[in-house]
gemmi code that builds the backbone of each chain (N, CA, C; Angstrom):
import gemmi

chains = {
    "A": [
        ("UNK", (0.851, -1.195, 0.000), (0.000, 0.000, 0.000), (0.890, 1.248, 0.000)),
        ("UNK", (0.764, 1.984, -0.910), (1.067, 3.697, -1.099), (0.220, 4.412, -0.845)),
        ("UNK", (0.922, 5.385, 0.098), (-0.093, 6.777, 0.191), (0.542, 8.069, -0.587)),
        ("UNK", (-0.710, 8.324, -0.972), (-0.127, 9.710, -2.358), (-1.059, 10.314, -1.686)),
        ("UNK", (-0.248, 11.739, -2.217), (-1.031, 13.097, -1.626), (-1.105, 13.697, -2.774)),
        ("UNK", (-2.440, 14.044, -2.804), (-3.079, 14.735, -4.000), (-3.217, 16.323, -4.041)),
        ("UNK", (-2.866, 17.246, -4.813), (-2.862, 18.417, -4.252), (-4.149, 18.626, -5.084)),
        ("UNK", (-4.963, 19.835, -4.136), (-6.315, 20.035, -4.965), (-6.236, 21.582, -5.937)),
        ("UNK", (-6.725, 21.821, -6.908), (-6.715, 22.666, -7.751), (-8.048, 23.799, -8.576)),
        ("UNK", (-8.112, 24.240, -8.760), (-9.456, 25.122, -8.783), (-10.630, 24.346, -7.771)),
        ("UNK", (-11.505, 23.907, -8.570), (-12.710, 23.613, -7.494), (-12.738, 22.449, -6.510)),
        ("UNK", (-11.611, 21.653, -6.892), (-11.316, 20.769, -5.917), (-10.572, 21.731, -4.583)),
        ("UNK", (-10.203, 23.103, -4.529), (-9.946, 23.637, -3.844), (-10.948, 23.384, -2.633)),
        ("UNK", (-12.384, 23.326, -2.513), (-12.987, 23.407, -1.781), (-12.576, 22.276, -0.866)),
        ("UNK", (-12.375, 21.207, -1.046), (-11.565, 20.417, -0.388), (-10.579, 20.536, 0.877)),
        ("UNK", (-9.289, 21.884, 0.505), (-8.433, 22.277, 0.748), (-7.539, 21.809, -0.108)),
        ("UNK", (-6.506, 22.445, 0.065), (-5.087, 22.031, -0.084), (-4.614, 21.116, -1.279)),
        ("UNK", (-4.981, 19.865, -0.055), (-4.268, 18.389, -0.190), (-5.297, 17.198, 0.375)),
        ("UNK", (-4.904, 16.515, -0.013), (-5.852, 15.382, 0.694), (-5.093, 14.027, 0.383)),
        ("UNK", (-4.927, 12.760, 1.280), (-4.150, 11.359, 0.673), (-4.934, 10.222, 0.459)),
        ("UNK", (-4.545, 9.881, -0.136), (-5.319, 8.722, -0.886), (-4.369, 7.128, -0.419)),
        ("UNK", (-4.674, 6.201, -0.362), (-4.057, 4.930, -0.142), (-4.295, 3.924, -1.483)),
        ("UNK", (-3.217, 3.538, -2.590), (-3.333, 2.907, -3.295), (-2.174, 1.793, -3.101)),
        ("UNK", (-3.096, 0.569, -4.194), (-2.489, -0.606, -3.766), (-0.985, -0.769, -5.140)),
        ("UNK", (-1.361, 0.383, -6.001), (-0.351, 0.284, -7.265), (-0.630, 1.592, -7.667)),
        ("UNK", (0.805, 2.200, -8.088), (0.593, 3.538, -8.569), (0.201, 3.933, -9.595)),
        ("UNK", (-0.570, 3.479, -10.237), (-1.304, 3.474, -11.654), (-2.098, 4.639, -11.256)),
        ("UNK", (-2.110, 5.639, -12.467), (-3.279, 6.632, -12.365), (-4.573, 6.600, -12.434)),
        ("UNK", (-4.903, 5.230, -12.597), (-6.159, 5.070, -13.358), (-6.954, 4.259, -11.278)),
        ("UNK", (-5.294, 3.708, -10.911), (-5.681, 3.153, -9.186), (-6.071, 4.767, -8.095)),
        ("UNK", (-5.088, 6.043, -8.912), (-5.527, 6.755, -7.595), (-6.585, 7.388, -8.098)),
        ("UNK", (-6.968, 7.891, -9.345), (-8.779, 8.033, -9.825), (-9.658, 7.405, -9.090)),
        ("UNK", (-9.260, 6.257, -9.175), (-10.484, 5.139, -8.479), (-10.354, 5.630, -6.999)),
        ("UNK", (-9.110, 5.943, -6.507), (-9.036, 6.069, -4.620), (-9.788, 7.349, -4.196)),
        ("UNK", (-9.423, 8.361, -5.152), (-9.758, 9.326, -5.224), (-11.377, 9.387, -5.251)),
        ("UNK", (-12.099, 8.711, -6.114), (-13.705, 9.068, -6.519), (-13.971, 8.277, -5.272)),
        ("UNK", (-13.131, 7.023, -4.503), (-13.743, 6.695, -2.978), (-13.742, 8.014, -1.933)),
        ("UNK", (-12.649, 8.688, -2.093), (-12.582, 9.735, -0.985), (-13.604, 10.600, -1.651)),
        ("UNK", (-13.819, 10.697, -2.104), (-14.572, 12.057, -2.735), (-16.533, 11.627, -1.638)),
        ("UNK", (-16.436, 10.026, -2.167), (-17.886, 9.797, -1.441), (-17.455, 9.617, 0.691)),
        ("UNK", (-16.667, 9.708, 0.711), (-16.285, 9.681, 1.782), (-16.075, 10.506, 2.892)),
        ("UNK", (-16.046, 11.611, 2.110), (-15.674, 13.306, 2.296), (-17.218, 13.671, 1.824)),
        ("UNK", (-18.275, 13.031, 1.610), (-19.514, 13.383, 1.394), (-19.851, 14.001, 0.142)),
        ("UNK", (-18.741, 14.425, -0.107), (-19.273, 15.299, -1.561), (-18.706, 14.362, -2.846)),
        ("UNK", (-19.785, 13.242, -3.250), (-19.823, 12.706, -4.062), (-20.091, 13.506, -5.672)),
        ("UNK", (-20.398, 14.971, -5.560), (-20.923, 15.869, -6.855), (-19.533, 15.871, -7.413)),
        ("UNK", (-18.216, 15.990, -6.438), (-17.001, 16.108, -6.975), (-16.661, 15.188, -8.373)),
        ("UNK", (-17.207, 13.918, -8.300), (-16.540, 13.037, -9.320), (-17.444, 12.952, -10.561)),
        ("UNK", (-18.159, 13.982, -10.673), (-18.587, 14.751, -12.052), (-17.059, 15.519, -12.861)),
        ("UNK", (-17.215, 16.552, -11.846), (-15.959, 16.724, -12.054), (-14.804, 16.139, -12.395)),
        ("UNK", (-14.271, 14.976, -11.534), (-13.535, 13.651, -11.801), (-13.286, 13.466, -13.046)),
        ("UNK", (-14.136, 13.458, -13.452), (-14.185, 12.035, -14.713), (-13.620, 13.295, -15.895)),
        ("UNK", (-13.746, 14.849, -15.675), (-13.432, 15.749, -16.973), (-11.918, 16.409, -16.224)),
        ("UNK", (-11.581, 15.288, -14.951), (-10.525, 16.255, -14.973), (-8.841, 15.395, -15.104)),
        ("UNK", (-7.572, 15.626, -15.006), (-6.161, 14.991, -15.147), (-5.643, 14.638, -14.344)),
        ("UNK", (-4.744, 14.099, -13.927), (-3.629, 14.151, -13.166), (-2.147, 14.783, -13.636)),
        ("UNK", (-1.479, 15.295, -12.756), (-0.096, 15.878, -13.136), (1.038, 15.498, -12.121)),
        ("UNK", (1.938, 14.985, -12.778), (3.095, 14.856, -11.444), (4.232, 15.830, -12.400)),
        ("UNK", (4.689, 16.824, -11.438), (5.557, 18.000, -11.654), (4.757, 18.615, -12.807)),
        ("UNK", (5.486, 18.701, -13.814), (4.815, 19.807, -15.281), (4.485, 18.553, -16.337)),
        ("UNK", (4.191, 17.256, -15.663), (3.691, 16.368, -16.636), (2.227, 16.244, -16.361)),
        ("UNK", (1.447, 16.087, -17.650), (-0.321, 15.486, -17.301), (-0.067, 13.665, -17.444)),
        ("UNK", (-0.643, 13.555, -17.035), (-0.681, 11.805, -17.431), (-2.134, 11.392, -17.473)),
        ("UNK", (-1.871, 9.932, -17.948), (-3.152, 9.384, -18.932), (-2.743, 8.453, -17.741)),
        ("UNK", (-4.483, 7.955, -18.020), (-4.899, 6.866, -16.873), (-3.919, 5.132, -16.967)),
        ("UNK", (-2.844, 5.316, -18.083), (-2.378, 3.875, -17.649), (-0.860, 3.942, -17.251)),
        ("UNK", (-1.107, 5.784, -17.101), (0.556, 6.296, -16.771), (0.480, 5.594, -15.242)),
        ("UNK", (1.901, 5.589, -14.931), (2.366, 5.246, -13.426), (3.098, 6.286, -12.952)),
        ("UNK", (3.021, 6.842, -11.494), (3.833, 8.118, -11.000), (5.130, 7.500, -10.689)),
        ("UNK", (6.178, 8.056, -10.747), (7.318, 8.022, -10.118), (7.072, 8.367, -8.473)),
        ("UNK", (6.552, 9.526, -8.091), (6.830, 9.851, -6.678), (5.535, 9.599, -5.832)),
        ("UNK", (5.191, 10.399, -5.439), (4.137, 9.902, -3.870), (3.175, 11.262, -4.444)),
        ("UNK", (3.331, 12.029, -4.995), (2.345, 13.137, -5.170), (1.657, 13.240, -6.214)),
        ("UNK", (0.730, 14.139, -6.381), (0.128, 14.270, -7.838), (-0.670, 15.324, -7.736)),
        ("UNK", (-0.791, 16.449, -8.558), (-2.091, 17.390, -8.768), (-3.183, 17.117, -9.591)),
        ("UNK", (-4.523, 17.400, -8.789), (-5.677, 16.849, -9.627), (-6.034, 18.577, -10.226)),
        ("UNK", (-5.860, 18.173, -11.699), (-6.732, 19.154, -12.600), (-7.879, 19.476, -13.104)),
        ("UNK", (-8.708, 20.209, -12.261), (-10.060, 20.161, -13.124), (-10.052, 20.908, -14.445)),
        ("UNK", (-11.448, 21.004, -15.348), (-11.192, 21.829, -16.655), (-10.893, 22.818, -16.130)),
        ("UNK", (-10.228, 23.515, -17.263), (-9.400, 24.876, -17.438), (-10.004, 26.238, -17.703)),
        ("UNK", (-9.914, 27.506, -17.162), (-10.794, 28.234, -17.419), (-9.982, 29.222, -17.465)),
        ("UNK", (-9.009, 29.667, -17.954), (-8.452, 30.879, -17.827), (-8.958, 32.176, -18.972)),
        ("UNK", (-7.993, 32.889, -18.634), (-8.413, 34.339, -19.844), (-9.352, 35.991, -18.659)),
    ],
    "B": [
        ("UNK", (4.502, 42.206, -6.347), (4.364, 41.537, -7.426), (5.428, 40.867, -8.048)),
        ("UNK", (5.443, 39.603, -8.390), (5.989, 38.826, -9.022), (5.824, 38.119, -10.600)),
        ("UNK", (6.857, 38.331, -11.109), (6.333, 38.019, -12.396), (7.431, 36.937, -12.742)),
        ("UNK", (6.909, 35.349, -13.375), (7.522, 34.255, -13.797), (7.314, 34.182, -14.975)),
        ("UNK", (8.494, 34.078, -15.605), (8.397, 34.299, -16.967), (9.589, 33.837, -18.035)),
        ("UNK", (9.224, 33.170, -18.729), (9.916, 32.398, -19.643), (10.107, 33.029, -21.475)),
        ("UNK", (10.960, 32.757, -21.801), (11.435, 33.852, -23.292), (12.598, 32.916, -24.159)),
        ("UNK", (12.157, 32.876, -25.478), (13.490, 32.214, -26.255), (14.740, 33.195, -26.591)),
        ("UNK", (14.514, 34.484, -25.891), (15.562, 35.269, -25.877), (15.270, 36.113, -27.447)),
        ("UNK", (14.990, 35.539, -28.555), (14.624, 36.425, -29.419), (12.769, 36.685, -29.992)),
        ("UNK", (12.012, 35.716, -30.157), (10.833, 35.783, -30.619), (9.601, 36.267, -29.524)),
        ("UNK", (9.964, 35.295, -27.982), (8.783, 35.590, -27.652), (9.137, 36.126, -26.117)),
        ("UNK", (8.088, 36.287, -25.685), (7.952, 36.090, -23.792), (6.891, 35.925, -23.037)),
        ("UNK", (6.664, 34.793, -22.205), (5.320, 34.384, -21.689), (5.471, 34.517, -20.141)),
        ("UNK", (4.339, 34.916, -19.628), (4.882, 34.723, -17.888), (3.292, 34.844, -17.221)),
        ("UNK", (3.635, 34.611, -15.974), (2.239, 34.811, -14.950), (2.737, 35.882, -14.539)),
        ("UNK", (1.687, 36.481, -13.564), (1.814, 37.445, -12.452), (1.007, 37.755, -11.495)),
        ("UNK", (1.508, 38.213, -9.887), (0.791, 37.962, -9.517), (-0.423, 39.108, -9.159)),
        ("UNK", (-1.375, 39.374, -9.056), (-2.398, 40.324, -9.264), (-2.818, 40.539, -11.000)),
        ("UNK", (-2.965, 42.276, -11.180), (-3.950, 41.968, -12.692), (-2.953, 42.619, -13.482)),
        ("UNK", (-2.722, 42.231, -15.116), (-1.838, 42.612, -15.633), (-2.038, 44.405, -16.289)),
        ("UNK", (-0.319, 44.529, -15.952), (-0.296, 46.054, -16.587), (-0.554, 46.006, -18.269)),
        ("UNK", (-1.792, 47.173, -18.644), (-2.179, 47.094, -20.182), (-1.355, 48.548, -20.690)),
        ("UNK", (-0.610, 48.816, -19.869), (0.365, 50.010, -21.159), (1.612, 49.169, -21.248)),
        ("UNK", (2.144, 49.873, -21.915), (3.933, 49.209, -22.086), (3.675, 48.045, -22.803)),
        ("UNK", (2.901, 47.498, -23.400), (3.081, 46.226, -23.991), (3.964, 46.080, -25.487)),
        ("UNK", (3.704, 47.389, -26.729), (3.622, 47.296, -27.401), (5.457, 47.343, -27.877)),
        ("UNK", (5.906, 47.941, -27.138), (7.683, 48.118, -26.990), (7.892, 46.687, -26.757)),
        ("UNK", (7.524, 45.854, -26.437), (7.570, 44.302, -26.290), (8.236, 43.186, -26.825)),
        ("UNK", (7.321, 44.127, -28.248), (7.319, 42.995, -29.103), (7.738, 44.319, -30.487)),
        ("UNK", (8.112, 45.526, -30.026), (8.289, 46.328, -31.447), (9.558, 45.810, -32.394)),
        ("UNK", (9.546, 46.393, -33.539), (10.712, 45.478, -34.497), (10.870, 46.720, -35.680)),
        ("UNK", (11.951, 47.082, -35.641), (12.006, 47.980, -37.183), (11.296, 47.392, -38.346)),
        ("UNK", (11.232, 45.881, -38.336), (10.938, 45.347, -39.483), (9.324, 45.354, -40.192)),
        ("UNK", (8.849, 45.817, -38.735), (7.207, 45.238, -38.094), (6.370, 46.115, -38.112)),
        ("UNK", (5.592, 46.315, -38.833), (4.540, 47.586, -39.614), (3.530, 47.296, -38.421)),
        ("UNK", (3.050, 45.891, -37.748), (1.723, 45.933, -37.034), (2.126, 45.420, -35.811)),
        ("UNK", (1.347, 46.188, -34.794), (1.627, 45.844, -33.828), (-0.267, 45.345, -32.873)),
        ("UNK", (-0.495, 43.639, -32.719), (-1.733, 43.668, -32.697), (-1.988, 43.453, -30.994)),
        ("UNK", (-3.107, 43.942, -30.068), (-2.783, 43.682, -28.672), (-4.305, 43.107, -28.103)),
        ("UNK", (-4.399, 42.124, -27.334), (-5.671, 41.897, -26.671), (-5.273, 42.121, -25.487)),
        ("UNK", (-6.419, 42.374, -24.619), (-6.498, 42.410, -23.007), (-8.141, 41.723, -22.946)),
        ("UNK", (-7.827, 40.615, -21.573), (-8.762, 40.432, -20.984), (-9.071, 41.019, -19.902)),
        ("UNK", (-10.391, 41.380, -19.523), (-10.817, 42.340, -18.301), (-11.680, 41.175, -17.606)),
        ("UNK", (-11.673, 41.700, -16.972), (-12.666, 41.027, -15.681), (-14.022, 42.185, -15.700)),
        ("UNK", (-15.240, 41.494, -16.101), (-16.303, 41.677, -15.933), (-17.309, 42.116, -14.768)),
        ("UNK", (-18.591, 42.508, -14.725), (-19.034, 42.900, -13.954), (-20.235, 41.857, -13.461)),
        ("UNK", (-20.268, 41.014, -14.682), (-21.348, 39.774, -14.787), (-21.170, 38.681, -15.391)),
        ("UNK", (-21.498, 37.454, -15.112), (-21.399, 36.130, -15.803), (-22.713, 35.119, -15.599)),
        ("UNK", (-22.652, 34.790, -16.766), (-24.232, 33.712, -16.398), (-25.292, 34.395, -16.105)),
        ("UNK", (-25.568, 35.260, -16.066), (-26.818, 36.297, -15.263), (-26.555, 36.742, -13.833)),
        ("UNK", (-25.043, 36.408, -13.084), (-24.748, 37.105, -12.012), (-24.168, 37.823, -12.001)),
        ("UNK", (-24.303, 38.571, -10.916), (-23.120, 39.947, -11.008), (-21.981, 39.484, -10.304)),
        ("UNK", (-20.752, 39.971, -10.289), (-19.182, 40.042, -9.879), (-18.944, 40.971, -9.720)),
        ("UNK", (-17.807, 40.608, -9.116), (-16.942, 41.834, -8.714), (-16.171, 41.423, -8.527)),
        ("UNK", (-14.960, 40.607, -9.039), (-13.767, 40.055, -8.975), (-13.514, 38.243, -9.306)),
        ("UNK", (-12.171, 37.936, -10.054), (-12.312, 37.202, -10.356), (-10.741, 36.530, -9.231)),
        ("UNK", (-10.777, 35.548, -8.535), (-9.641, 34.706, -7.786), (-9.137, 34.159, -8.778)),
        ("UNK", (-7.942, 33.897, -9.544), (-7.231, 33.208, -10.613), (-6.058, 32.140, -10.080)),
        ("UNK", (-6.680, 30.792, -9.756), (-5.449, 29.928, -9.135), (-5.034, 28.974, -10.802)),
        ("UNK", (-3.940, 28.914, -10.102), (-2.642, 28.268, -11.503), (-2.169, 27.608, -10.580)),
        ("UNK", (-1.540, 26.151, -11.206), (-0.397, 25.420, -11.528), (0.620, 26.606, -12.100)),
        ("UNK", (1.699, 26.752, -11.587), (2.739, 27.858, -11.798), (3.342, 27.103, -12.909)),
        ("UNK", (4.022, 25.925, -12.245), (4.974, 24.820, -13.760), (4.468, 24.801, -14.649)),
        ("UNK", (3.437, 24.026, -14.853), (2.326, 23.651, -15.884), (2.197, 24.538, -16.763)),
        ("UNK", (1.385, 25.529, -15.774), (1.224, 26.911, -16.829), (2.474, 27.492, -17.627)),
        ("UNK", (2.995, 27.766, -17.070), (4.666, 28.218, -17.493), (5.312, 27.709, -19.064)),
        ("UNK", (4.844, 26.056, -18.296), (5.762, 25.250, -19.630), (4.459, 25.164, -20.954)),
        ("UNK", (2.967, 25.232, -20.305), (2.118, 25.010, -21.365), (2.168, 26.218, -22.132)),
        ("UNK", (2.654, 27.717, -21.640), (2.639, 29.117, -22.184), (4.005, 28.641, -22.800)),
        ("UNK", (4.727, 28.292, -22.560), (5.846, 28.339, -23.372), (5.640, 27.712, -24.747)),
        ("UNK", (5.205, 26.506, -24.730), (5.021, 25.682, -26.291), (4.027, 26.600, -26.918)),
        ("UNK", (3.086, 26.986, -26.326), (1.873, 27.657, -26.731), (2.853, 28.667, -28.081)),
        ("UNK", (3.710, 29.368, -27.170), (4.380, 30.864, -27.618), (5.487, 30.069, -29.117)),
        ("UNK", (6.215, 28.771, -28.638), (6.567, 28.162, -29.695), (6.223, 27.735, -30.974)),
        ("UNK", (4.931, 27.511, -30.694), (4.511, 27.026, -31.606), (3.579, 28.524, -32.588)),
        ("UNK", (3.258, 29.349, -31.578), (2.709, 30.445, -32.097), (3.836, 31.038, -33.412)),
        ("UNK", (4.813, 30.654, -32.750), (6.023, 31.737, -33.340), (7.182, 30.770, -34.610)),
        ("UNK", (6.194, 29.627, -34.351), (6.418, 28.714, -35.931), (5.571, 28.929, -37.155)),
        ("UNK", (4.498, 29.353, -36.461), (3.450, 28.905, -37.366), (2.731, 30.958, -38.333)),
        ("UNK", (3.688, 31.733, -37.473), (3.362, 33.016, -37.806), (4.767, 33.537, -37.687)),
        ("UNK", (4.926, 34.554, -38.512), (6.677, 35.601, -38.303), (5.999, 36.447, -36.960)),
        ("UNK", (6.281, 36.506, -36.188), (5.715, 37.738, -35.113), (6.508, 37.459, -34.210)),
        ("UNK", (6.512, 38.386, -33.051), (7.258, 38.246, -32.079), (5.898, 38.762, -31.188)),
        ("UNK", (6.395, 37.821, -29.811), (5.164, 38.128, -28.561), (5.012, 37.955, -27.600)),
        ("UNK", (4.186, 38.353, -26.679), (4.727, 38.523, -25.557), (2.934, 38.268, -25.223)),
        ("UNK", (2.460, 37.356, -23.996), (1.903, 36.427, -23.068), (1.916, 36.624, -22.059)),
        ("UNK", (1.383, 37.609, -20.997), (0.923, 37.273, -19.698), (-0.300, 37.097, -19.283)),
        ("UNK", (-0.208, 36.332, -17.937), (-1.554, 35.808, -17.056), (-1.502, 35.998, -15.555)),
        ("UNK", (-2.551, 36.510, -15.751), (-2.407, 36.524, -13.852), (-2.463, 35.602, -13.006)),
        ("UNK", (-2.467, 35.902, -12.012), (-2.648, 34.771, -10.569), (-2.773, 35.543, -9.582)),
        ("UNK", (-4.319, 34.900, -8.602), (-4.676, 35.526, -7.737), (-5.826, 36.422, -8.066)),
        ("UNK", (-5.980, 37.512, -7.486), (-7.145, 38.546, -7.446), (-7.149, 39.693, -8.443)),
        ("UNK", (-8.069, 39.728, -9.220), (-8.117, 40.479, -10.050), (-9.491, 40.957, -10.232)),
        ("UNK", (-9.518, 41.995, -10.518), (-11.049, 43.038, -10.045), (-11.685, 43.524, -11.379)),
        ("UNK", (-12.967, 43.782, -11.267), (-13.782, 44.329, -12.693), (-12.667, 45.477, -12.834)),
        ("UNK", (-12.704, 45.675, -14.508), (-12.036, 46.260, -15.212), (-10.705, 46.259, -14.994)),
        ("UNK", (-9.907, 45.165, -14.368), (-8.401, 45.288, -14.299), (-8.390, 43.870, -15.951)),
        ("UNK", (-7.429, 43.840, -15.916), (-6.584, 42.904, -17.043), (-6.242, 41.897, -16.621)),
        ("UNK", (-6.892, 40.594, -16.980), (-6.075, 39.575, -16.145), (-5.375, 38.817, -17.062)),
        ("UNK", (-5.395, 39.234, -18.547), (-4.655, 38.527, -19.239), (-4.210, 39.472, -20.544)),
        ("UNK", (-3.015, 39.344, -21.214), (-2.278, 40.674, -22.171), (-1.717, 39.783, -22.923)),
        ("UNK", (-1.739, 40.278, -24.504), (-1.066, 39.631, -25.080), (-0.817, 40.701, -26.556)),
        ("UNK", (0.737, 40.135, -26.669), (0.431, 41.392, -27.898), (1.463, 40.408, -29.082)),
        ("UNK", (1.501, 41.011, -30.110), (1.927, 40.675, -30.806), (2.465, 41.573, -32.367)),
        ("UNK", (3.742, 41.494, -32.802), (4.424, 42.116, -34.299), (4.384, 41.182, -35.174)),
        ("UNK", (4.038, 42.098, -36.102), (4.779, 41.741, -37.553), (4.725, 42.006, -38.545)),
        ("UNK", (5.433, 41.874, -39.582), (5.563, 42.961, -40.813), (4.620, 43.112, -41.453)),
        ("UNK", (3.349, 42.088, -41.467), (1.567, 42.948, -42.018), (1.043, 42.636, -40.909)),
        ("UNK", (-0.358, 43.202, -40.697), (-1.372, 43.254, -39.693), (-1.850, 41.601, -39.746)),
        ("UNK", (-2.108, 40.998, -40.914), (-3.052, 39.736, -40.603), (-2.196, 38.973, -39.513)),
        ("UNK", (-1.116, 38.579, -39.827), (0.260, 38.032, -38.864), (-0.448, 37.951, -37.665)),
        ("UNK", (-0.357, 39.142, -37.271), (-0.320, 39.951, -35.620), (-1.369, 39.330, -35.277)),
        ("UNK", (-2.696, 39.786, -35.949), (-3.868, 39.998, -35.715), (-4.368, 38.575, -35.616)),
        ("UNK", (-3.894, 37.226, -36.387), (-4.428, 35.813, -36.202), (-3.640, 35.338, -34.840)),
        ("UNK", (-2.416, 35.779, -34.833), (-1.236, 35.565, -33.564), (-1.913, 35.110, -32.665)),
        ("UNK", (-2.383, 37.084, -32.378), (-2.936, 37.245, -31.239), (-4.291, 36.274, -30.983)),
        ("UNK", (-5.148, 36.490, -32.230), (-6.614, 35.409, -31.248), (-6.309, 34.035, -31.463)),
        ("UNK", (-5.637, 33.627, -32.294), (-4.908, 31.685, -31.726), (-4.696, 32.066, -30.446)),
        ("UNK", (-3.841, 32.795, -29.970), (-2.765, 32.812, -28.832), (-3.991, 32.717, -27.655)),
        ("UNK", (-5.100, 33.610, -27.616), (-6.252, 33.506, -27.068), (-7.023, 32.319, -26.960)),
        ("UNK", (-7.597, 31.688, -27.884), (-8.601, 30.734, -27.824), (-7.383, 30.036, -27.482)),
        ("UNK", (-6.821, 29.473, -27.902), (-5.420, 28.128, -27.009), (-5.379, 28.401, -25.956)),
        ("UNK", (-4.616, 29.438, -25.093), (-4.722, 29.590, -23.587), (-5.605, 29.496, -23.006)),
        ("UNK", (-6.875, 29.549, -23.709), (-8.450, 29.586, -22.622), (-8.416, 27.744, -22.673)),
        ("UNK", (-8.202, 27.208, -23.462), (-9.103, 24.919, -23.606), (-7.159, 24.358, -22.730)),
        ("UNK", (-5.619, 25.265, -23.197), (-4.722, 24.722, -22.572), (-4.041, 24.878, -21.590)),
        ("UNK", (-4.018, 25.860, -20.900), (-3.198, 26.259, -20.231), (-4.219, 26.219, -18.413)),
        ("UNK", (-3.271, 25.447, -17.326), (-3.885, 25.115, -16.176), (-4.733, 26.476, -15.540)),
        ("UNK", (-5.195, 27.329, -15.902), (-5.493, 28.354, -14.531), (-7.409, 27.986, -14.272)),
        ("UNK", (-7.540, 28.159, -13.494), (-9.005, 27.954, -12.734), (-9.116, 29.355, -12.293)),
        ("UNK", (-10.611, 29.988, -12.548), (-11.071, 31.042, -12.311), (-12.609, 30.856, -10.892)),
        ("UNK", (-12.616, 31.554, -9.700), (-13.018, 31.615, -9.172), (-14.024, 32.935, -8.625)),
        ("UNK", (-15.364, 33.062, -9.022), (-15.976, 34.210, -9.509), (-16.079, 34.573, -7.834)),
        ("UNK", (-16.010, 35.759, -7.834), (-16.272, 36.349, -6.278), (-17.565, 37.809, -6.663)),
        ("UNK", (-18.579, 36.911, -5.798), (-20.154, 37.997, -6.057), (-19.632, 39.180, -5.210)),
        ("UNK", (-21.248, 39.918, -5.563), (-21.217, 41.159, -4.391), (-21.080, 40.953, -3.207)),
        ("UNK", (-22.078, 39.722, -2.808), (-22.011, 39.500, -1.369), (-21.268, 38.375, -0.618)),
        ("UNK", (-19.754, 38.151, -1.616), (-18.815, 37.680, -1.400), (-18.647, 35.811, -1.758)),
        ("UNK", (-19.803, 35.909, -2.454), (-20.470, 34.152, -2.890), (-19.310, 34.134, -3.631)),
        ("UNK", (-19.051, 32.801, -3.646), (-17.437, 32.154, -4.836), (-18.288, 30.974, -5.536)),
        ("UNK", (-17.959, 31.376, -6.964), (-17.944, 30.386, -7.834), (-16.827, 29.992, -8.573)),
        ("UNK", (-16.823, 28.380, -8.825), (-15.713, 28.249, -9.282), (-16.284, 27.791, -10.696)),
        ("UNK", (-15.825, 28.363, -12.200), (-16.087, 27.990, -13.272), (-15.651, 26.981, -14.149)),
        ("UNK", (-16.896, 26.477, -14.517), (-16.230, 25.292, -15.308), (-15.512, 25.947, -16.465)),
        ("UNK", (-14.877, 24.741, -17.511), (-14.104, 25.006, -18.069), (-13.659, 23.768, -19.015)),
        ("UNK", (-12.444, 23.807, -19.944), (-12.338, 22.734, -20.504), (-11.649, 21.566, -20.229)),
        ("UNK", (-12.017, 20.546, -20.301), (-11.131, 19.185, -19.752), (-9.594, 19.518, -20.532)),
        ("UNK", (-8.667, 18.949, -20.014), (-7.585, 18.444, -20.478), (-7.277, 16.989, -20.768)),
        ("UNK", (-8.061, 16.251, -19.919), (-8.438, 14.840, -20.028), (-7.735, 14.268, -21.850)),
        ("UNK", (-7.282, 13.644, -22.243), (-7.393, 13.033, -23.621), (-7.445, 11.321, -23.479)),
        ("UNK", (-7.415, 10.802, -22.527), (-7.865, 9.767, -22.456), (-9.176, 9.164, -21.601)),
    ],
}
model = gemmi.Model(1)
for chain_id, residues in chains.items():
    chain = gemmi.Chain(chain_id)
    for i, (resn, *xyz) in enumerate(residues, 1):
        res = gemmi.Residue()
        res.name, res.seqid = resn, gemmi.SeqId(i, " ")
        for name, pos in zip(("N", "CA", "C"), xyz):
            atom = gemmi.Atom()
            atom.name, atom.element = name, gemmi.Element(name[0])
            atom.pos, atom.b_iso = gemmi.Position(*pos), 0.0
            res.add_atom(atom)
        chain.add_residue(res)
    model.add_chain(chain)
structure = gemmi.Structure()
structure.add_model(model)
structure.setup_entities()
């Protein structure tokens, strides 16, 4: 078991911060899944609407759900809204 | 104020900053003896969205992300057009009628400049990480959707 800490990003802000997740393999597609558990866990299950339109990033990389992280962290990206 | 900001030393320069961006001084930027047009957008922050009113917009970024996604953005801008240009974005708080985003752009005819600049626009709004957080009159926060990055 790995624990990754997820940093939260626009509306996952409401969250705070950070939040950790416990996965059994670092597959992105394992901390999505850990993640949409915490999300119902933390009560606000509306989050993984969101989820499903948003990325993962470790440092200045995005990764695809069959990427694997190198480290223990990751930023969750929701859509993008700048300008 | 802080400004992060990345440049190939001759064509372009992209950066964040933090609060709303300055809209004079841009056009010395990107000027060029060679360069007849000089084309410039600014985004403002509004007074309304959706049928609500505002009064300020919170602008959180990925600093890296953004950085390196403004950078290819500006690369590829500056392959695909002769211009030279210059890209900022804010971060943080930015208020009706300030600038939270500048972009200008040269080059030796107007169309150049003038396509530069609104590629350079519509791309930064679907690529580049920043999340906008609407702040009402009576201090209500919305956070706006926006476009996935998702491709798988």
């Amino acid at each position: 078991m790995t624990t990754i800490t997820v940093h939260c990003l626009g509306a996952f802000r409401t969250l705070g911060n950070s939040f950790v997740v416990d996965v059994d393999d670092v597959s992105v597609a394992s901390i999505r899944a850990a993640v949409s558990s915490s999300f119902v866990a933390m009560e606000r299950p509306d989050l993984n609407t969101v989820l499903t339109r948003s990325v993962f990033a470790e440092g200045d990389e995005l990764l695809k759900d069959h990427a694997t992280i190198s480290g223990i962290e990751v930023s969750l990206l929701p859509p993008v809204a700048g300008g | 104020m802080d400004l992060f900001a990345r440049n190939d030393g001759e064509h372009y320069v992209c950066g964040l900053i933090d609060g709303p961006c300055q809209m004079e001084g841009l056009g010395p930027l990107v000027q060029d003896a060679a360069h007849g047009a000089i084309a410039q957008f600014f985004g403002v922050v509004r007074n309304h969205n959706e049928g609500l009113s505002a009064e300020a917009v919170d602008y959180d970024v990925h600093p890296e992300l953004a950085l390196k996604t403004l950078d290819e953005l500006c690369q590829e801008l500056c392959t695909n057009y002769p211009v030279k240009l210059v890209m900022i974005h804010s971060r943080g708080l930015v208020r009706v009628g300030e600038a939270s985003v500048v972009i200008a752009a040269s080059s030796a005819h107007r169309k150049d400049a003038l396509d530069a600049v609104s590629e350079a626009i519509d791309q930064l709004k679907i690529r580049v990480p920043i999340w906008k957080k609407e702040i009402g009159p009576d201090d209500e926060l919305r956070w706006l959707d926006g476009h996935s990055l998702r491709k798988d």
